[in-house]
C-alpha positions in Angstrom: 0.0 0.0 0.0 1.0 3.5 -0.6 0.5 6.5 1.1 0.3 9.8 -0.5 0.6 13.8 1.3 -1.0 16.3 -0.9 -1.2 20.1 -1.5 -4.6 20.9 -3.0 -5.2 24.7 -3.8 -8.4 26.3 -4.5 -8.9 28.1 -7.8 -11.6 30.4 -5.9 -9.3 32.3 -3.8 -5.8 30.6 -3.7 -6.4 28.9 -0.3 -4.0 25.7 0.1 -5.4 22.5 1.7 -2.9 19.8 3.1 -4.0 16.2 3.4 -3.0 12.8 3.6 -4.4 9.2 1.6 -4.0 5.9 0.3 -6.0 6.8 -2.7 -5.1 10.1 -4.3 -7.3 9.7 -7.1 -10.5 9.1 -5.0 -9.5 12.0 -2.5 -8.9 14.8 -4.9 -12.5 13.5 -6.3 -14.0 13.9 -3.2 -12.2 17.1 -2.3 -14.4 18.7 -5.3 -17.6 17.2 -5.4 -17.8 18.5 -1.9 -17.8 15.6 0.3 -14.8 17.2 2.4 -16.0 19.9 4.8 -12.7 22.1 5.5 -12.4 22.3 1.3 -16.5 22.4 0.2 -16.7 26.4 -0.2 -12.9 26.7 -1.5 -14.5 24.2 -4.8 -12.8 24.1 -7.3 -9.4 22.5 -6.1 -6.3 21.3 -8.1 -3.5 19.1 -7.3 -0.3 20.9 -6.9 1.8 18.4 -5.4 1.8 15.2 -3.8 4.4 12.6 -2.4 4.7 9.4 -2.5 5.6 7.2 0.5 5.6 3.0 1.9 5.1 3.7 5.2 2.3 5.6 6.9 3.6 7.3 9.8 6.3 8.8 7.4 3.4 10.3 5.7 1.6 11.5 8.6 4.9 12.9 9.8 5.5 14.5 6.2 2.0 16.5 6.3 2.4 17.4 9.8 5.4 19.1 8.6 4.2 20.4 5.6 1.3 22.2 8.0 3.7 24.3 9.4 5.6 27.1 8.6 8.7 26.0 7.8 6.7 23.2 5.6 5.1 25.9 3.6 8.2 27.8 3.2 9.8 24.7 1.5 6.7 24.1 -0.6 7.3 28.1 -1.8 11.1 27.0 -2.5 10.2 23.8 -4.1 7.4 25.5 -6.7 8.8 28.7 -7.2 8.3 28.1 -10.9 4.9 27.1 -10.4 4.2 30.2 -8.1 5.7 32.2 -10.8 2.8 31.4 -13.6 
């Protein structure tokens, strides 16, 4: 099984949404038909990066980090070209 951490960000007004699955797919899906309540008035989202990783608490450990703000900074560094467009 695979775990997966993923930045979602809302095409409404920019807002970034951190999460955590086994079924990226399925999640982003749900993400925009609403059936997630911290993301159902930020609709639509888009996947802007995700990670892939074998074991789960390295993946819970990963998003917890990302939450934070030393996790956000790296995101910024990491997609500068992205945040650029």
């Amino acid at each position: 099984m695979y775990y997966y951490v993923y930045v979602l960000q809302s095409l409404k007004n920019e807002y970034f949404y951190i999460g955590f699955t086994t079924n990226l797919k399925k999640r982003v899906s749900d993400h925009n038909n609403g059936r997630n309540t911290s993301t159902k008035n930020r609709k639509p989202l888009k996947l802007i990066y995700f990670e892939g990783y074998l074991n789960k608490k390295d993946a819970l450990g990963r998003e917890k980090f990302l939450k934070s703000g030393s996790g956000m900074r790296y995101l910024k560094k990491q997609m500068r070209h992205y945040f650029m467009l």
